[in-house]
PASEBA-1860 file (N, C-alpha, C; in nm, 3 decimals):
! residues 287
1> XXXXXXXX> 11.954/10.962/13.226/12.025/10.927/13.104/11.929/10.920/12.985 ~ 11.789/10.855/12.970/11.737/10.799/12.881/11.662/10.960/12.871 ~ 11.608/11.046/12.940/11.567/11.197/12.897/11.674/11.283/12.812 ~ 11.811/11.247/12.837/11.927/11.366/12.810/11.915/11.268/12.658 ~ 11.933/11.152/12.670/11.929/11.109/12.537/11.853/11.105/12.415 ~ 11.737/11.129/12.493/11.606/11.128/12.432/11.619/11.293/12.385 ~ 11.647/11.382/12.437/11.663/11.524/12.423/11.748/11.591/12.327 ~ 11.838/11.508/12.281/11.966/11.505/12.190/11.905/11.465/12.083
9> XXXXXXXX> 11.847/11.326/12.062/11.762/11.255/11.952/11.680/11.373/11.860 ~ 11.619/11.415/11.964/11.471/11.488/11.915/11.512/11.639/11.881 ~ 11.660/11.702/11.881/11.695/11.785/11.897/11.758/11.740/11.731 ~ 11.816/11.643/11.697/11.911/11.626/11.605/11.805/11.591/11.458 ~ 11.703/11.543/11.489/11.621/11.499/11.427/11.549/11.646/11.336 ~ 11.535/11.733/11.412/11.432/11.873/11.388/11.536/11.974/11.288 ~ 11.680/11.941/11.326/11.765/11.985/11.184/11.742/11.991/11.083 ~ 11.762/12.134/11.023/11.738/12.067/10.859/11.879/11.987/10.827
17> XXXXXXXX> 11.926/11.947/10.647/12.005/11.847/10.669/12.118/11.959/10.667 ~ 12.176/12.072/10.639/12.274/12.167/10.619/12.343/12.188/10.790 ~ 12.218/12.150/10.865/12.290/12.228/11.010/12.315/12.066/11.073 ~ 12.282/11.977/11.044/12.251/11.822/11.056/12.426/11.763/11.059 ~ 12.457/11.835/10.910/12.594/11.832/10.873/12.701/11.825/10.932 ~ 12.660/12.000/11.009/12.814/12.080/11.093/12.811/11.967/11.220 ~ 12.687/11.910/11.240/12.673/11.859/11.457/12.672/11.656/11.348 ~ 12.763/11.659/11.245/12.735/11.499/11.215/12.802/11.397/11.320
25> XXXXXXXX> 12.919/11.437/11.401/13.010/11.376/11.483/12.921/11.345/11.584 ~ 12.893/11.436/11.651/12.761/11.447/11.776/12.690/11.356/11.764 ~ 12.627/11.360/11.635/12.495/11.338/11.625/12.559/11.129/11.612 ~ 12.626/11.136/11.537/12.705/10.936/11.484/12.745/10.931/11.664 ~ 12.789/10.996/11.747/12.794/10.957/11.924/12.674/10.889/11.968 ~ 12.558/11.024/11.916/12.436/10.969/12.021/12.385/10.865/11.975 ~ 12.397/10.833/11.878/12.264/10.765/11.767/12.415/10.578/11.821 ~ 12.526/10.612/11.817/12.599/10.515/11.902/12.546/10.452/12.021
33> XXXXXXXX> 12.511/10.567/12.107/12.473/10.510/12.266/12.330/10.492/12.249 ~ 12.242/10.537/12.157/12.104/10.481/12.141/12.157/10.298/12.112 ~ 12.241/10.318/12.018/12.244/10.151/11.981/12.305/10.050/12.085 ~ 12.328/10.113/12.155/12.432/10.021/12.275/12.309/9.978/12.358 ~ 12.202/10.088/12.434/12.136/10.061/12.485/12.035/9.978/12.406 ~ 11.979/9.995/12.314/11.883/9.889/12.243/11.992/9.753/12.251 ~ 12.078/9.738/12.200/12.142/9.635/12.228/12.118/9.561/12.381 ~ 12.129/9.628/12.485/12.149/9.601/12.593/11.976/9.565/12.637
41> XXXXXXXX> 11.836/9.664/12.567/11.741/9.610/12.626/11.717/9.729/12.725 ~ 11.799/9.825/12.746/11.743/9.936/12.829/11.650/9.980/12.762 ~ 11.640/10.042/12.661/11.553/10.135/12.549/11.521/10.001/12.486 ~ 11.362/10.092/12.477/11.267/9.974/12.315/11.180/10.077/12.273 ~ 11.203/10.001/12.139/11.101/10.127/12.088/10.947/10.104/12.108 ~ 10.910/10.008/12.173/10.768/10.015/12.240/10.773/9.945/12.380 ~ 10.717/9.925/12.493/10.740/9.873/12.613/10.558/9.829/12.667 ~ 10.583/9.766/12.778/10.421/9.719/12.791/10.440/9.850/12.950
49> XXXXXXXX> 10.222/9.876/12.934/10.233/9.972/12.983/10.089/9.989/13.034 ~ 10.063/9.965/13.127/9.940/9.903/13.180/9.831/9.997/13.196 ~ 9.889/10.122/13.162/9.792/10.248/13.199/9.697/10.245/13.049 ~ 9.785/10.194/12.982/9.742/10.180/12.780/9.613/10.131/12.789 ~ 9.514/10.184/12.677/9.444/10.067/12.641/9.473/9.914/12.529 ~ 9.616/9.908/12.483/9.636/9.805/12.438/9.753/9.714/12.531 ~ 9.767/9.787/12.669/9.862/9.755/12.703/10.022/9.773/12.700 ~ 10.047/9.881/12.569/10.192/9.931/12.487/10.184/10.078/12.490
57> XXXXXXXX> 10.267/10.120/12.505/10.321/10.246/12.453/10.443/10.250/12.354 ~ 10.402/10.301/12.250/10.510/10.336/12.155/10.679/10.419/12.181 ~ 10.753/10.418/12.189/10.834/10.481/12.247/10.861/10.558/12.090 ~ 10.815/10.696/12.067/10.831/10.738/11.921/10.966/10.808/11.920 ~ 11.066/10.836/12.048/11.198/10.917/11.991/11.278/10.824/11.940 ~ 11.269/10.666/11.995/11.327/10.551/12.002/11.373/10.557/11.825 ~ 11.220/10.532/11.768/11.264/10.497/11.677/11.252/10.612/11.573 ~ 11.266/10.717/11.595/11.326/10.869/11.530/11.441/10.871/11.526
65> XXXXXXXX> 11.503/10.822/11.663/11.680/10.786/11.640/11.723/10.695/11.579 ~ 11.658/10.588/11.543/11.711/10.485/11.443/11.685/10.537/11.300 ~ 11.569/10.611/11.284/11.556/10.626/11.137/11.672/10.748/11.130 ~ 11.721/10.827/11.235/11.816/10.942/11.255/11.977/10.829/11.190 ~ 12.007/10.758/11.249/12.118/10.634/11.229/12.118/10.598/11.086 ~ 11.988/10.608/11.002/12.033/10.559/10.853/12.039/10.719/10.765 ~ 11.984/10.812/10.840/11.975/10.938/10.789/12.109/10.998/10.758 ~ 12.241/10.970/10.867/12.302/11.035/10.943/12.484/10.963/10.843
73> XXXXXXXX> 12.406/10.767/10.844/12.490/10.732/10.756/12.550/10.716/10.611 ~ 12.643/10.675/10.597/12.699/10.687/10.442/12.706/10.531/10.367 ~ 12.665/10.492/10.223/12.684/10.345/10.194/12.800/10.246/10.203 ~ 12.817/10.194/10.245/12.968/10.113/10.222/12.945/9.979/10.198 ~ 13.052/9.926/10.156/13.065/9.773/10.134/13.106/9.690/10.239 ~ 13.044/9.602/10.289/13.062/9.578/10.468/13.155/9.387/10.421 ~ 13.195/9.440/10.507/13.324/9.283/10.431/13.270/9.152/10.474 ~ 13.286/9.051/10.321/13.200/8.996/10.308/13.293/8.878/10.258
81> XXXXXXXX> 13.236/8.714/10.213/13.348/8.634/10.177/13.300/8.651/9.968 ~ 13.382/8.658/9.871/13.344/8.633/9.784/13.279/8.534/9.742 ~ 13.230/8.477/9.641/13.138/8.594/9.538/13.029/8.707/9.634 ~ 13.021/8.722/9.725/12.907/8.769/9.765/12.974/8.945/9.786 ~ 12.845/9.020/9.804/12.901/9.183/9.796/12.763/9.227/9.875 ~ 12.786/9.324/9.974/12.672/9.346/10.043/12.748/9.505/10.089 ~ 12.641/9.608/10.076/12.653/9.736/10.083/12.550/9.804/10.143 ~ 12.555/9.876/10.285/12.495/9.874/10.332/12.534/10.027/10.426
89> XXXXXXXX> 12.418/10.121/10.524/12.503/10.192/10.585/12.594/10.180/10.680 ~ 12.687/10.254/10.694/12.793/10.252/10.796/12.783/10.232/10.903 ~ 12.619/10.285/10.943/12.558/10.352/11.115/12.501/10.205/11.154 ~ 12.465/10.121/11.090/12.410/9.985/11.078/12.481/9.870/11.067 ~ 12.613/9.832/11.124/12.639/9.707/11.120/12.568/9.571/11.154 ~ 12.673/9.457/11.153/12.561/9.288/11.174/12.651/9.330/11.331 ~ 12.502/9.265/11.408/12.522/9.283/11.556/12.633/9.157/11.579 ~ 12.773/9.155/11.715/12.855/9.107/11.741/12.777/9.055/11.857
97> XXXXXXXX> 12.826/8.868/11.877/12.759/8.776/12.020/12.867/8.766/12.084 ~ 12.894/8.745/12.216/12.935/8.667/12.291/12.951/8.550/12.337 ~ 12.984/8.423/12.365/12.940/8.331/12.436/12.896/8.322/12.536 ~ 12.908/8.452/12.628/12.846/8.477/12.748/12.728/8.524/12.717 ~ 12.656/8.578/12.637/12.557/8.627/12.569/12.432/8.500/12.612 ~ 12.517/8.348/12.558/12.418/8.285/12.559/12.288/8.251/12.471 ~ 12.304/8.289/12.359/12.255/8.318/12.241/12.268/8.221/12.154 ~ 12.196/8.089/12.103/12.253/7.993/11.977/12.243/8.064/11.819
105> XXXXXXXX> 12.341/8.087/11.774/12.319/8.163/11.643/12.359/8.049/11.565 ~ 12.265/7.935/11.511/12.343/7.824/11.448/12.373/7.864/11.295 ~ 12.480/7.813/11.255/12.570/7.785/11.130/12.442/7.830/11.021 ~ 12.466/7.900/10.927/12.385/7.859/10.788/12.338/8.003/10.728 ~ 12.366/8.117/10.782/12.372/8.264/10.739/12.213/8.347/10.758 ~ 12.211/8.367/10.928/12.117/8.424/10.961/12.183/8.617/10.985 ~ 12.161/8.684/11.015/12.138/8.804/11.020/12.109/8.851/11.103 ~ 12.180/8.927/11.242/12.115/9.010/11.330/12.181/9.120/11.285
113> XXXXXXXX> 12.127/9.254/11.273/12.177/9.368/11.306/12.196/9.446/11.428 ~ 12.262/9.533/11.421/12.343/9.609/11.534/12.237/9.699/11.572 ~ 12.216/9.663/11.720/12.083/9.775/11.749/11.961/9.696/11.762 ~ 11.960/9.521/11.782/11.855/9.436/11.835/11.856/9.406/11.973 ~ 11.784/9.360/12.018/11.803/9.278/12.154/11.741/9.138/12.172 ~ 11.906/9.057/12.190/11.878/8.918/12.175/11.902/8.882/12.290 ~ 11.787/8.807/12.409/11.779/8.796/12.527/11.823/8.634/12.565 ~ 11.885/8.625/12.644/11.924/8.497/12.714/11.885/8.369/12.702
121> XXXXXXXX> 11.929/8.275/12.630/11.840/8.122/12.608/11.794/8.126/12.452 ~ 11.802/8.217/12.378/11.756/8.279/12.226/11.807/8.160/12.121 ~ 11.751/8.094/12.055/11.765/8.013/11.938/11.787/8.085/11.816 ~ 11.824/8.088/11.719/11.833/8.154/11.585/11.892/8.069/11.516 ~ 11.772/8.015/11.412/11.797/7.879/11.318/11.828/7.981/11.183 ~ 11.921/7.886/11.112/11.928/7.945/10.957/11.879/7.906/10.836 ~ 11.835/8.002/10.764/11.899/8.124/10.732/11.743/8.215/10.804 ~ 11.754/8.319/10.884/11.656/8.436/10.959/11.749/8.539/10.959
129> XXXXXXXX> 11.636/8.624/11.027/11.709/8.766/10.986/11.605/8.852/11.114 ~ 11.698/8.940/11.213/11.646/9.041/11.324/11.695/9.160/11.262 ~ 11.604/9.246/11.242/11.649/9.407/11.205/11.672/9.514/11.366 ~ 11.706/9.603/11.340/11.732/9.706/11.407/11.613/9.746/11.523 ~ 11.647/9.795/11.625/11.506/9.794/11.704/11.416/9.694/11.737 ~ 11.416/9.529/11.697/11.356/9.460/11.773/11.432/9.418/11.881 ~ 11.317/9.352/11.987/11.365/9.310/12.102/11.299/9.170/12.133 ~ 11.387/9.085/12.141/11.365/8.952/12.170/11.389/8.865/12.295
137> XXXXXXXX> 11.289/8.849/12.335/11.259/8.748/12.494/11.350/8.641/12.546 ~ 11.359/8.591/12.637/11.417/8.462/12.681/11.363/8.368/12.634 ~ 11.446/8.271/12.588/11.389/8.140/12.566/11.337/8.132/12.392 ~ 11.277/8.232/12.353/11.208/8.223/12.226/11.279/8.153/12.073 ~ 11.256/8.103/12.021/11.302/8.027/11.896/11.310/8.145/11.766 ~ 11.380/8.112/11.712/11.363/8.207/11.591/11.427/8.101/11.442 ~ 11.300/8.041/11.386/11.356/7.895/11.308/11.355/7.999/11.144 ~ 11.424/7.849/11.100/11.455/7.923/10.917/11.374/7.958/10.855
145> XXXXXXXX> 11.386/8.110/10.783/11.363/8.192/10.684/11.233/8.236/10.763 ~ 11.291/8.279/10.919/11.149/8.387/11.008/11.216/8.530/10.975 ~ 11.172/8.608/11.013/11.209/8.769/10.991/11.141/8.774/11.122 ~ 11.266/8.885/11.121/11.177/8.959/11.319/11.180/9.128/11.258 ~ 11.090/9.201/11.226/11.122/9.322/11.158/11.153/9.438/11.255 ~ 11.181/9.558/11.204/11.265/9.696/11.295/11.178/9.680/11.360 ~ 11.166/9.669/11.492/11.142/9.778/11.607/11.016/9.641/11.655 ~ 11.010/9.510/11.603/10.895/9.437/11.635/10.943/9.390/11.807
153> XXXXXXXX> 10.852/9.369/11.870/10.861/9.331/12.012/10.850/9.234/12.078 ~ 10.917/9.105/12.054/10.872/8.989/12.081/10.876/8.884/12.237 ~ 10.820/8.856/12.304/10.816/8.867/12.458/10.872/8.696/12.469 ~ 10.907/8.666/12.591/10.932/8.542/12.629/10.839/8.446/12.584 ~ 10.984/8.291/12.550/10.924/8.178/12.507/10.836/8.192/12.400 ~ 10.842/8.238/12.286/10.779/8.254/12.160/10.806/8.151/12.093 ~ 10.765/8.132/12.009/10.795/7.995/11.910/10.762/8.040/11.753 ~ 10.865/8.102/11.691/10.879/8.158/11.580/10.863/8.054/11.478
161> XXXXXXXX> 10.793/7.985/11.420/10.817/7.891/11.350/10.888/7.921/11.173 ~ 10.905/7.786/11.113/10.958/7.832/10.966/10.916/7.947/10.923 ~ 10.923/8.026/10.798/10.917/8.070/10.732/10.817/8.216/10.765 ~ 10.829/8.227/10.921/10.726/8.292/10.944/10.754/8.459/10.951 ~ 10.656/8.515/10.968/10.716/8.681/10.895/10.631/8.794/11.014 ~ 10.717/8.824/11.110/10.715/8.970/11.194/10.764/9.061/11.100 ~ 10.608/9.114/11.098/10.680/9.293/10.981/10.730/9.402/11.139 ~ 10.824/9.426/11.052/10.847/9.579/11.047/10.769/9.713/11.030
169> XXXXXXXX> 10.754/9.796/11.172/10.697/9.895/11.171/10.795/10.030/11.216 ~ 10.919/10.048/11.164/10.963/10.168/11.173/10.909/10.324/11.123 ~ 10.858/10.360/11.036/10.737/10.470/11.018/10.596/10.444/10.962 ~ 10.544/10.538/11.020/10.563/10.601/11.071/10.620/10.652/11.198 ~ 10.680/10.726/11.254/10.765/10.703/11.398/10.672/10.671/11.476 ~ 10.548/10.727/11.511/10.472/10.718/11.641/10.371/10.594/11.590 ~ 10.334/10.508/11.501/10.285/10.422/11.491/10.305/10.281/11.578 ~ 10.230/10.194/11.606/10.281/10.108/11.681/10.338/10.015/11.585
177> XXXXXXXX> 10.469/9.936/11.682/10.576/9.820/11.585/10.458/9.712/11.621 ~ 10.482/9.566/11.596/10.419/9.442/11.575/10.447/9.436/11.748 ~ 10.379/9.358/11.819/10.362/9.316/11.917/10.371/9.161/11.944 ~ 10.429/9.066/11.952/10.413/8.920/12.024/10.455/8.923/12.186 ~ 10.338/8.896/12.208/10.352/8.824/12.389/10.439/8.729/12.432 ~ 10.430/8.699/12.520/10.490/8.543/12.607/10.392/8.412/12.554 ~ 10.459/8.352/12.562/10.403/8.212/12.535/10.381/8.191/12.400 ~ 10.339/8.251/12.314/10.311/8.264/12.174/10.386/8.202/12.072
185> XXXXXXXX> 10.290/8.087/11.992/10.314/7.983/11.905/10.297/8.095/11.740 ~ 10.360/8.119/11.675/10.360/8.155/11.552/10.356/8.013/11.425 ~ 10.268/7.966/11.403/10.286/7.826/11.315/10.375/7.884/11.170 ~ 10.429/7.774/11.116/10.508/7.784/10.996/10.428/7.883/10.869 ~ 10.503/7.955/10.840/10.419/8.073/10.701/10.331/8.173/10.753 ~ 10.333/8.231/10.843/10.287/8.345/10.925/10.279/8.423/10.928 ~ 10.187/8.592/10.914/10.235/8.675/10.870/10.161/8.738/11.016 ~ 10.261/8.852/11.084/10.176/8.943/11.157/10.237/9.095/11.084
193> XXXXXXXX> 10.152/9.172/11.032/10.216/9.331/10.990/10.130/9.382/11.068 ~ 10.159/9.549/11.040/10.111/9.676/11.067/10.066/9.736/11.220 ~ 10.162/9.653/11.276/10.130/9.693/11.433/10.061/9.600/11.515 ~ 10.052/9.484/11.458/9.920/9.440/11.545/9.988/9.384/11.678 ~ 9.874/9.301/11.781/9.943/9.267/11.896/9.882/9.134/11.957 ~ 9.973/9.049/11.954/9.931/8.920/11.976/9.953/8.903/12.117 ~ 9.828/8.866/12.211/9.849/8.886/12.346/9.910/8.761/12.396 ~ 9.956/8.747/12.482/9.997/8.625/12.552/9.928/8.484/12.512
201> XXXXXXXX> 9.991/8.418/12.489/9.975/8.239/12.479/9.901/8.239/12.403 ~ 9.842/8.326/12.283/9.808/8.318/12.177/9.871/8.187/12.022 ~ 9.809/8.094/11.987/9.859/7.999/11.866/9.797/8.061/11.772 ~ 9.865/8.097/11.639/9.831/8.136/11.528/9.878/7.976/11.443 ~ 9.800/7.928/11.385/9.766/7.811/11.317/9.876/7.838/11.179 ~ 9.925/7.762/11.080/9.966/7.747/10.956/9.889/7.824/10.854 ~ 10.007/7.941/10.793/9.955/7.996/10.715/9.819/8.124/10.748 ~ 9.849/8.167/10.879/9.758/8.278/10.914/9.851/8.384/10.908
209> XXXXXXXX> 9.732/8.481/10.865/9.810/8.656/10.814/9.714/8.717/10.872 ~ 9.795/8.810/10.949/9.738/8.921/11.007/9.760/9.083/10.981 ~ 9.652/9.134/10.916/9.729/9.262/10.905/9.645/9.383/10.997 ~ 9.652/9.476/11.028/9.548/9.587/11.055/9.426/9.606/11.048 ~ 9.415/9.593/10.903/9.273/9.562/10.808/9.227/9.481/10.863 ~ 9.216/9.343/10.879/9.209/9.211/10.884/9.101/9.197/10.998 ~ 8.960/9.130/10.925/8.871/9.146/11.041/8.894/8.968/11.148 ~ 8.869/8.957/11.235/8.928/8.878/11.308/8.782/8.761/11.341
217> XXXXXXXX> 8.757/8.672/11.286/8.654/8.575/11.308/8.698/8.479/11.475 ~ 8.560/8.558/11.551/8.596/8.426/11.692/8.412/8.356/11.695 ~ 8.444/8.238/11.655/8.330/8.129/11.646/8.314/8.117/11.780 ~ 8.375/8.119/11.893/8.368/8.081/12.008/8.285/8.168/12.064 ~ 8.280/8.307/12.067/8.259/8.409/12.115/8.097/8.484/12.037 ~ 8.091/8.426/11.916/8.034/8.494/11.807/8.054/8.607/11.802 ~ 8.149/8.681/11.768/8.179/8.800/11.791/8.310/8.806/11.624 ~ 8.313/8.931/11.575/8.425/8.971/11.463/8.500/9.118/11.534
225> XXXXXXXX> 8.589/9.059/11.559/8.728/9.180/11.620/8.804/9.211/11.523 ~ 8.804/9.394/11.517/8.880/9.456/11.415/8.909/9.590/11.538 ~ 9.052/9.600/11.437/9.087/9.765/11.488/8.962/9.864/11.554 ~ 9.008/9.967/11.663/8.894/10.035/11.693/8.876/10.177/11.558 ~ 9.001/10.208/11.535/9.039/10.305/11.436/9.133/10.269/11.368 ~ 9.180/10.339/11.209/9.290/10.325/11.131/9.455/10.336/11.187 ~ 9.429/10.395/11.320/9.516/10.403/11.401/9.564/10.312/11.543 ~ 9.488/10.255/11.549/9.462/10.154/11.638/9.528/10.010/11.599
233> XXXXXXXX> 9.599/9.884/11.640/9.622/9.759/11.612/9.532/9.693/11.632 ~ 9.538/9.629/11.580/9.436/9.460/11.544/9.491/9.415/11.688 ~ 9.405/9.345/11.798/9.438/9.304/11.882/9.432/9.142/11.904 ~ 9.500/9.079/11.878/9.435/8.862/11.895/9.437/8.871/12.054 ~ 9.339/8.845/12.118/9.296/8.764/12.278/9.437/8.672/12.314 ~ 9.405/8.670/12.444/9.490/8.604/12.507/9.459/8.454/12.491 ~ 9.551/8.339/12.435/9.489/8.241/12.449/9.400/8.209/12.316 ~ 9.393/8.329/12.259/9.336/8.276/12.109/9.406/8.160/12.023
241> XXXXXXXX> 9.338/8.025/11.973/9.352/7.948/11.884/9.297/8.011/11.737 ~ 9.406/8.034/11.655/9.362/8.136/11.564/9.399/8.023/11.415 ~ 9.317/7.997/11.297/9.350/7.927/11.163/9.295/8.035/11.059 ~ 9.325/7.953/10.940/9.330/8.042/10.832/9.190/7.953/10.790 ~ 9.112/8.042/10.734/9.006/8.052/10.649/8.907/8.091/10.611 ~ 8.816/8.116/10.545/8.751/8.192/10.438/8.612/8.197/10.461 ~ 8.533/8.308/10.369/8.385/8.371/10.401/8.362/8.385/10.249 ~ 8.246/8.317/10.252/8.193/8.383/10.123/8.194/8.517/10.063
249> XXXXXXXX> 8.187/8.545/9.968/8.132/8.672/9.886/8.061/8.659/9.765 ~ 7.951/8.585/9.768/7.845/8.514/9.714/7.752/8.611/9.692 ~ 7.724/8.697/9.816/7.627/8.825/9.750/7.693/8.922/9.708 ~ 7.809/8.992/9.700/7.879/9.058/9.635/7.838/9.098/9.479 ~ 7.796/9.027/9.439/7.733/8.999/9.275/7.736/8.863/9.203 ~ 7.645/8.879/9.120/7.636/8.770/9.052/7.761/8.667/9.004 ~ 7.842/8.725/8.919/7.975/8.686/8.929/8.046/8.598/9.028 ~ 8.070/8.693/9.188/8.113/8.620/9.277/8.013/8.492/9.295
257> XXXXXXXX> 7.888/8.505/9.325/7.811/8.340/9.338/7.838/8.277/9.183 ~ 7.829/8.278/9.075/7.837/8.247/8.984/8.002/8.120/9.020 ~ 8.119/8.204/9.041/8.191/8.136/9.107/8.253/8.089/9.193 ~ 8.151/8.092/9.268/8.180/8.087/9.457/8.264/8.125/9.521 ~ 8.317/8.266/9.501/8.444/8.361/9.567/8.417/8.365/9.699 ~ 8.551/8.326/9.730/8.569/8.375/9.897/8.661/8.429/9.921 ~ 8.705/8.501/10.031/8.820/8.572/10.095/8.844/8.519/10.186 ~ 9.008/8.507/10.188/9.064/8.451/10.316/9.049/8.520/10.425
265> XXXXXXXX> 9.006/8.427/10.541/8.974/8.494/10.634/9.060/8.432/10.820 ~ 9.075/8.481/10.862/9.152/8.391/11.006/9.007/8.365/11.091 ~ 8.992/8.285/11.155/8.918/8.279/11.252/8.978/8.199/11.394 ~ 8.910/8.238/11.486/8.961/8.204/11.649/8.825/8.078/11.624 ~ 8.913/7.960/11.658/8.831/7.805/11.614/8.816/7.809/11.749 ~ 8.915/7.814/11.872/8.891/7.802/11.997/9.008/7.852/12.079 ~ 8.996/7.846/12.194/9.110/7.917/12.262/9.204/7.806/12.382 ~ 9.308/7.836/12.412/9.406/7.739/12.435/9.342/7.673/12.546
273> XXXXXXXX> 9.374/7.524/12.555/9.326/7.442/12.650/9.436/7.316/12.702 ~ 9.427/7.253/12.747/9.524/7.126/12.810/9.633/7.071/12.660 ~ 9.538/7.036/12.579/9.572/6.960/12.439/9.633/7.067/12.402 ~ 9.605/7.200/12.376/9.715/7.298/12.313/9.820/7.303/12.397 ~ 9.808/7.317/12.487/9.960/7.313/12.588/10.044/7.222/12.581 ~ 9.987/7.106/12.567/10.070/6.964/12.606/10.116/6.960/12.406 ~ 10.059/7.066/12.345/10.136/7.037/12.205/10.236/7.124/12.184 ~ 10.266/7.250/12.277/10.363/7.334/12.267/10.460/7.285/12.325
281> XXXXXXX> 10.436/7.228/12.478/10.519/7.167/12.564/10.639/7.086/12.468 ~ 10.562/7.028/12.413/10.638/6.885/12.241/10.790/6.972/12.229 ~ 10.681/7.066/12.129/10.773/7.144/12.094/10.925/7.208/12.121 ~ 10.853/7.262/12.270/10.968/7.311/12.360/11.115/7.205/12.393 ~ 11.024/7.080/12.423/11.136/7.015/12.428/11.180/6.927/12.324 ~ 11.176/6.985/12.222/11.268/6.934/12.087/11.395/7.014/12.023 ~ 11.368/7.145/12.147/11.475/7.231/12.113/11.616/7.169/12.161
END
């Protein structure tokens, strides 16, 4: 099933848009049963994959067919309560729960779209928002004003805190989406972009941003972890205790020492131990 589908995708995609046109029925079917299955968690647009050296493989038709789904659709006005007006494509509706689902989507105007995967035991505080192509773990929290972006991958028991921000990596197609592991504490104001991959039971501290670029300070280790290439993700350790803060740029020039410039910087202070556990544990059970 997932080859014939995959074969259709990659077939519909290589159209120009004139012949795209005549096969549009076809094409709004497949780009349908792509979304059923992402819904369902069969298909992701990245999966763990042990042969990898980051552990992931990108699944790049995955998300060729989703960017195929906004290609494919037309704008409409998706019904809404007044004053409010929201217009959006056709191919993209807000994803429908079940109660058998098992899913808490509490009161206050959070956002899943059609084409996520929201896994069993799932919290979703308001107001958040899941785009298209992510896939979300058992158990994991998703608290107010988090973003889970297209195609991000977030693994069991996560702890999404406030305001915290999974980018979105839908293109390039074959690029890797954001990565969160199991166990993984995201503290309040959080940023992970551009692919990176937070390994298992990893705590990112208040107010840490992670991007690609982003050279990675571990005091523990004496060691600075960055991407291997421009193509490559930023990888955080398993178990990394990760905070936000800063490095001089004092020799940079006179100027910078003149006014003691620094750049924010994350550093790994230490890595998880009894006391970090027994503070997530808290957590867990305040849900």
């Amino acid at each position: 099933m997932e080859s014939t589908l995959r074969s259709k995708i990659e077939a519909f995609v290589a159209m120009p848009p004139s012949e795209l046109e005549g096969k549009k029925k076809a094409a709004l079917e497949c780009f349908a049963l792509l979304k059923q299955q992402l819904n369902e968690g069969v298909v992701r647009a990245a999966e763990p994959d042990s042969s990898s050296a980051t552990g992931w493989r990108t699944n790049r038709w995955v998300k060729q067919g989703i960017l195929l789904g906004f290609r494919i659709g037309v704008l409409r006005e998706v019904e809404s309560t007044p004053p409010w007006s929201f217009f959006d494509k056709s191919t993209v509706p807000v994803k429908s729960f079940r109660i058998e689902d098992n899913v808490r989507v509490v009161p206050g105007g959070s956002t899943v779209r059609d084409g996520a995967f929201v896994s069993n035991g799932v919290i979703i505080m308001p107001p958040a928002y899941v785009n298209i192509g992510a896939y979300i773990g058992e158990g994991t929290l998703v608290d107010s004003h988090a973003l889970v972006g297209s195609c991000a991958q977030v693994g069991k028991r996560v702890h999404i805190s406030a305001a915290a921000q999974i980018g979105g990596v839908l293109e390039p197609a074959g690029a890797m989406p954001v990565i969160i592991e199991d166990d993984v504490l995201l503290g309040g104001n959080t940023g992970v972009y551009e692919g990176c991959i937070v390994k298992t039971r990893a705590v990112l501290g208040t107010g840490v941003v992670l991007t690609g670029s982003t050279p990675l300070y571990d005091v523990v280790n004496d060691r600075i972890i960055s991407r291997a290439s421009a193509d490559e993700p930023l990888i955080i350790p398993e178990g990394a205790v990760v905070i936000a803060g800063s490095r001089s740029i004092a020799n940079r020039s006179a100027f910078a020492k003149e006014h003691s410039l620094a750049l924010y910087t994350p550093i790994i202070i230490k890595y998880r131990d009894a006391k970090t556990d027994g503070r997530t544990a808290l957590e867990n059970a305040l849900r």
